[in-house]
FIDOSE-154673 format. One record per residue (C-alpha): residue number from 1; y negated, z negated, x negated. Coordinates in nm, 3 decimals. Layout:
% residues N
- num	Y	Z	X
- NUM	Y	Z	X
...
//
This chain:
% residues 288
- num	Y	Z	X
- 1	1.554	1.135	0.458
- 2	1.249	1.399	0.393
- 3	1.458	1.619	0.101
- 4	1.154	1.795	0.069
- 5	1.042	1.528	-0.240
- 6	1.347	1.656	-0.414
- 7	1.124	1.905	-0.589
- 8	1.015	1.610	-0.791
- 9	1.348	1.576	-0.922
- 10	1.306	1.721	-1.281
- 11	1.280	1.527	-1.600
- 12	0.935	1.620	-1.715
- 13	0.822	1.452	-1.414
- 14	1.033	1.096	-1.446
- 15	0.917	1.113	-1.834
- 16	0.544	1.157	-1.702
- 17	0.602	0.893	-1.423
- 18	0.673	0.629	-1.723
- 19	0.366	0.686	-1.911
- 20	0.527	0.965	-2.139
- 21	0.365	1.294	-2.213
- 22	0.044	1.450	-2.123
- 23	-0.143	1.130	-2.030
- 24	-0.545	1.188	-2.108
- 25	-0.584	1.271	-1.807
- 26	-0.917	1.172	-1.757
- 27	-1.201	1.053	-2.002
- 28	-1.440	0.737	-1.977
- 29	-1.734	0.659	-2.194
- 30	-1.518	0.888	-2.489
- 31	-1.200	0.703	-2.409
- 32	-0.910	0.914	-2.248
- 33	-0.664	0.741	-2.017
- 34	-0.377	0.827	-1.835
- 35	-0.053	0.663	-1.658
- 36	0.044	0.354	-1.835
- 37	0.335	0.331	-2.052
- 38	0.621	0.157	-1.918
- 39	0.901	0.013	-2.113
- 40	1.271	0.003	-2.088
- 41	1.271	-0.365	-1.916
- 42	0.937	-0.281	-1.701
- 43	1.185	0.027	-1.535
- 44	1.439	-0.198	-1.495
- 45	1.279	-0.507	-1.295
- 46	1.085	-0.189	-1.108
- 47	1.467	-0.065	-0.997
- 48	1.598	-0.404	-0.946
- 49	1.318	-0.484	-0.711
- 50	1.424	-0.208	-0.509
- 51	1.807	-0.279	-0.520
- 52	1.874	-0.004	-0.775
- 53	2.139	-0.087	-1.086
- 54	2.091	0.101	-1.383
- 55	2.312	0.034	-1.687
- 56	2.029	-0.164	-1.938
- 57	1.983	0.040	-2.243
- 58	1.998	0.375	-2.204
- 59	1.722	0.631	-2.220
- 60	1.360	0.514	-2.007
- 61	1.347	0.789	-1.815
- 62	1.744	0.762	-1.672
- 63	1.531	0.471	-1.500
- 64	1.303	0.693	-1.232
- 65	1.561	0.956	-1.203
- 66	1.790	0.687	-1.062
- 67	1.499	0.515	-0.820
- 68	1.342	0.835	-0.731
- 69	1.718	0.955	-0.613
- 70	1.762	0.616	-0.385
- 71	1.394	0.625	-0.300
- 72	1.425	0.965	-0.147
- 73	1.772	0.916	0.012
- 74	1.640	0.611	0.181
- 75	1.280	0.708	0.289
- 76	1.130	0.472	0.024
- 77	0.965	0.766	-0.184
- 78	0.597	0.647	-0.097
- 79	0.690	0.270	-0.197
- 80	0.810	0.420	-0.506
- 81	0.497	0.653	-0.596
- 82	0.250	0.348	-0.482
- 83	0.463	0.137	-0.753
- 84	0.397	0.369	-1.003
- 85	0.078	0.433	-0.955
- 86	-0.048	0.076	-0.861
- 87	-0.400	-0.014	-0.974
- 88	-0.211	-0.356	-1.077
- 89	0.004	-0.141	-1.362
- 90	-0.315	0.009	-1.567
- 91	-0.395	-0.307	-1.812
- 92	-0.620	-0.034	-2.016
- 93	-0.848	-0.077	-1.768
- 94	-0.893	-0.451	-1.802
- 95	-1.191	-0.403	-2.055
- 96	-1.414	-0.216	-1.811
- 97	-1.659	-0.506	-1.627
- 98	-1.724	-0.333	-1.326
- 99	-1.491	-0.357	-1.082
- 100	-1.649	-0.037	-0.867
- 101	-1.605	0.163	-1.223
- 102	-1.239	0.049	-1.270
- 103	-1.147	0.151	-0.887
- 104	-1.350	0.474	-0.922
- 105	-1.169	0.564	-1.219
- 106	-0.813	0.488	-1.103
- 107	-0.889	0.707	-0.837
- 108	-0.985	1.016	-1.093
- 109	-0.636	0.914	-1.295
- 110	-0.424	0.931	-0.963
- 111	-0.590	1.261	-0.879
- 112	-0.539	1.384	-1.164
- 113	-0.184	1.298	-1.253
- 114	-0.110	1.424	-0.884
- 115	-0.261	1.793	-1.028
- 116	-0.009	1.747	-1.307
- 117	0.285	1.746	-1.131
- 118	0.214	1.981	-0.867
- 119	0.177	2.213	-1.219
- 120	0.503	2.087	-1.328
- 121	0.617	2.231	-0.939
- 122	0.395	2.527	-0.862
- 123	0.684	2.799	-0.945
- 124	0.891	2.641	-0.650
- 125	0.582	2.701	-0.423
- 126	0.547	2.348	-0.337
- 127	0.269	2.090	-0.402
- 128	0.261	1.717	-0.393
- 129	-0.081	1.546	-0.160
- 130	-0.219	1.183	-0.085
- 131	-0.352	1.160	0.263
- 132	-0.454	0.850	0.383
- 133	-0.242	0.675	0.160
- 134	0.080	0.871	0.213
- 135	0.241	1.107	-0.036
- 136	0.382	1.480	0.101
- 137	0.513	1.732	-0.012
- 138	0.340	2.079	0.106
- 139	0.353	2.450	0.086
- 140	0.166	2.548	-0.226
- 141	-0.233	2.604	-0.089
- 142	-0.142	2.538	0.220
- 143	-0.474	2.539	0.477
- 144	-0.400	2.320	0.760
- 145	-0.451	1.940	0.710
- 146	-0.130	1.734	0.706
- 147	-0.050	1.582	1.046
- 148	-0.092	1.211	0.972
- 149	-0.202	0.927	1.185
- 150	-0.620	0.944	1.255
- 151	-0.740	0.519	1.212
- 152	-0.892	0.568	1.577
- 153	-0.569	0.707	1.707
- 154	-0.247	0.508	1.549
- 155	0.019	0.339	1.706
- 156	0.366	0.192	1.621
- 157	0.506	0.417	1.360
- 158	0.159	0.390	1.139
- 159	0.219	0.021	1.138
- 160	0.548	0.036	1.049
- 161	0.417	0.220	0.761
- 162	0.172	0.004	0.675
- 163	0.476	-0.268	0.675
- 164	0.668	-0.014	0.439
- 165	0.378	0.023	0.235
- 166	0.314	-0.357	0.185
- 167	0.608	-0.399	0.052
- 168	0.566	-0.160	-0.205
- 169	0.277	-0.332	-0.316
- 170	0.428	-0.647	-0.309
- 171	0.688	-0.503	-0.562
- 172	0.433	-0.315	-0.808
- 173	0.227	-0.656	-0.800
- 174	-0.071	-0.471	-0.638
- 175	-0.158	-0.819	-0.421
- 176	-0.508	-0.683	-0.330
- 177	-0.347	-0.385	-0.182
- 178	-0.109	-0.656	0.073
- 179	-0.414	-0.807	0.177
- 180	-0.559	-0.489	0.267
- 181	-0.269	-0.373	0.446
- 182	-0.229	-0.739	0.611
- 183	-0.537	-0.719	0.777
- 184	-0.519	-0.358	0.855
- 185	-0.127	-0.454	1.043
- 186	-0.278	-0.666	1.260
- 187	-0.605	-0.504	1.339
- 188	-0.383	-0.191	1.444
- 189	-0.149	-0.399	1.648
- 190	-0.434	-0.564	1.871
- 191	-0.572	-0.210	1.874
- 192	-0.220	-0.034	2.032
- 193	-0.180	-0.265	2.262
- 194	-0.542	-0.232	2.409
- 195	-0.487	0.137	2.429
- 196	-0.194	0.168	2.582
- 197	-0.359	-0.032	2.892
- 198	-0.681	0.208	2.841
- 199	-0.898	-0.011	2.740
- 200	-1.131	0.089	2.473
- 201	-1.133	-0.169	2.210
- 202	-1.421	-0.327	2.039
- 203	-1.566	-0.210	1.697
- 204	-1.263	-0.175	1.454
- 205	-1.249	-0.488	1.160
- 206	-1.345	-0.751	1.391
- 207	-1.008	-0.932	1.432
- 208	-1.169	-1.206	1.637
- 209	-1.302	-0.983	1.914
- 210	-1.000	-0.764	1.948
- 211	-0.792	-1.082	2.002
- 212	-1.057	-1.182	2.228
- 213	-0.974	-0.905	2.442
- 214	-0.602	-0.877	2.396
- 215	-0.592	-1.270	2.539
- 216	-0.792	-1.143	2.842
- 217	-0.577	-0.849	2.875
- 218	-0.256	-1.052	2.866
- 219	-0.428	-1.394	3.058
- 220	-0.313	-1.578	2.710
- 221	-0.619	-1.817	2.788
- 222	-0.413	-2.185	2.770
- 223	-0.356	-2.321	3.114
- 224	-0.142	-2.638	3.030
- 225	-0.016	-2.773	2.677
- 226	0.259	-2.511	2.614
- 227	0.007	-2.252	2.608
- 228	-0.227	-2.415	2.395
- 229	0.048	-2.491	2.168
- 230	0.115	-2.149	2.109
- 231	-0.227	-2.033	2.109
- 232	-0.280	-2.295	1.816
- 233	0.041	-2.158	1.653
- 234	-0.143	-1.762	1.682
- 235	-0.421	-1.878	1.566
- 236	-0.271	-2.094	1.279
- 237	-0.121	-1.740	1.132
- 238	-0.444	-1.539	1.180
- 239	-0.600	-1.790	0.958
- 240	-0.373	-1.778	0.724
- 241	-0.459	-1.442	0.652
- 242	-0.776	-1.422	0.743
- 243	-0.871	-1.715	0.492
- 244	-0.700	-1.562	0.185
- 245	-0.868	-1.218	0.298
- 246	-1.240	-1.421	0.267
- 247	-1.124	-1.584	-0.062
- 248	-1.030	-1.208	-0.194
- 249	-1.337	-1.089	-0.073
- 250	-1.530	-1.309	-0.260
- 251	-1.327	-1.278	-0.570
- 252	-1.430	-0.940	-0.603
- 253	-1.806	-1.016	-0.602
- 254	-1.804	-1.268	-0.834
- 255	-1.888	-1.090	-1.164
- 256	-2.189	-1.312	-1.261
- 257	-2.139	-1.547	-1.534
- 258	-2.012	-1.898	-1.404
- 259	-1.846	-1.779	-1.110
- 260	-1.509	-1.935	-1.063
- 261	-1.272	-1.673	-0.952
- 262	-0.931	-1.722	-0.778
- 263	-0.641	-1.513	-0.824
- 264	-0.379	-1.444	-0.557
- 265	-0.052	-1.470	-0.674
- 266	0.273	-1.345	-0.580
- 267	0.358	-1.577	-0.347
- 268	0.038	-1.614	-0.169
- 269	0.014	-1.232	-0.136
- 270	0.414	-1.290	0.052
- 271	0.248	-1.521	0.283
- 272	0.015	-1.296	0.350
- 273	0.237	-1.005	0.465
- 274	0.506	-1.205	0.595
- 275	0.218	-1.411	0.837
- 276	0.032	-1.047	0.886
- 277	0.402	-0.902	1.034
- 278	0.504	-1.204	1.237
- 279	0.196	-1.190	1.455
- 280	0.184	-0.875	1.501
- 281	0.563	-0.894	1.626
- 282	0.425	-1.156	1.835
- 283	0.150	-0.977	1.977
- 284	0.326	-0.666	2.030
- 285	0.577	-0.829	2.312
- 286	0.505	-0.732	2.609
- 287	0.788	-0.911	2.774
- 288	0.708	-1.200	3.003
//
């Protein structure tokens, strides 16, 4: 449990969490936008997805004080700030075309509703920071850089947060962030596992060549039908993923008129993750 997020624990905070307050936080061709406003029943399927029971009915922001207590006590307080702040959650920005403008400026809105809180924490000499997609808590202007896993220098524990973070995604209905963090779980595993036998891997975000040389690392090359079988099983699950990654990719091209566009939904996006983590597992066995 890090209790250092329990500087968060104030009700201006869970009110501004929910969409209540000061939210023009930022302004877009003359239109100010903020967090989005979440109601009563939105709060409760958010705690129920986490296992949190709140009594239905009372006030909104009873809601976040009781997830961000459980969140904290249980090391789920980044799943619970990625719900919040998942690009999924800000409809507003549904009438913006360009899906570079709509990313940019739900970048801006994060950014700036992280300056609002660390002004709602300032006097306790504390300050709230997203690095590298992780939320900590920090002296106030501190210099030094937070210690956090470097992409060409992870190992286990950064995909284990990766997994953690998934799931949070998977809750706030941000599916293009699983498939992001899908692909990025198994690219790290095949990365681990050729550095920790020295081996300097190939150019990160080519799945197909890392494998490549995890199979000649581990002499996975099939030498009678079991092997093949199980090749054809790792390969089955790569595909999986790797498929629904190439229909996502195009997806988010296709803003021309006539383009038929495909939305991942829920389940696929569980598919995803759930294929992403069991070859990974997989892969990360070492045992003979």
């Amino acid at each position: 449990m890090d209790s250092s997020f329990r500087v968060l624990q104030q009700k201006e905070i869970y009110e501004f969490l929910q969409g209540d307050g000061k939210q023009d936080l930022v302004t877009y061709n003359g239109q100010a936008y903020g967090l989005p406003y979440l109601k009563g029943s939105e709060l409760n399927r958010i705690c129920r997805f986490f296992g949190v029971t709140v009594p239905f009915g009372g006030s909104r922001w009873t809601y976040v004080e009781a997830l961000m207590q459980y969140a904290i006590d249980n090391d789920r307080i980044n799943e619970m700030l990625s719900c919040f702040f998942a690009l999924e959650n800000f409809k507003e920005l549904n009438s913006i075309p360009d899906m570079n403008e709509v990313k940019n400026l739900h970048c801006r809105i994060i950014s700036a509703a992280i300056q609002h809180i660390n002004k709602i924490i300032r006097l306790k000499q504390k300050e709230l920071r997203l690095v590298k997609g992780r939320y900590y808590i920090v002296d106030l202007n501190a210099d030094s850089d937070i210690d956090t896993p470097r992409v060409d220098a992870v190992g286990i524990d950064f995909i284990q947060d990766l997994i953690k973070q998934s799931k949070g995604d998977l809750i706030a209905g941000y599916y293009d962030g699983v498939v992001t963090k899908a692909r990025t779980i198994m690219e790290e595993s095949l990365i681990d596992i050729l550095r920790k036998a020295n081996i300097n891997p190939v150019e990160s975000g080519n799945i197909g060549e890392l494998q490549k040389q995890v199979k000649g690392l581990r002499n996975m090359s099939p030498c009678n039908a079991f092997d093949k079988r199980i090749n054809d099983l790792l390969n089955g699950l790569e595909k999986i993923v790797k498929s629904i990654v190439e229909m996502r990719n195009m997806n988010s091209d296709a803003h021309g008129v006539g383009n038929r566009r495909i939305n991942i939904r829920e389940k696929e996006a569980r598919l995803i993750r759930n294929s992403a983590i069991i070859y990974s597992e997989y892969m990360l066995d070492d045992s003979k």
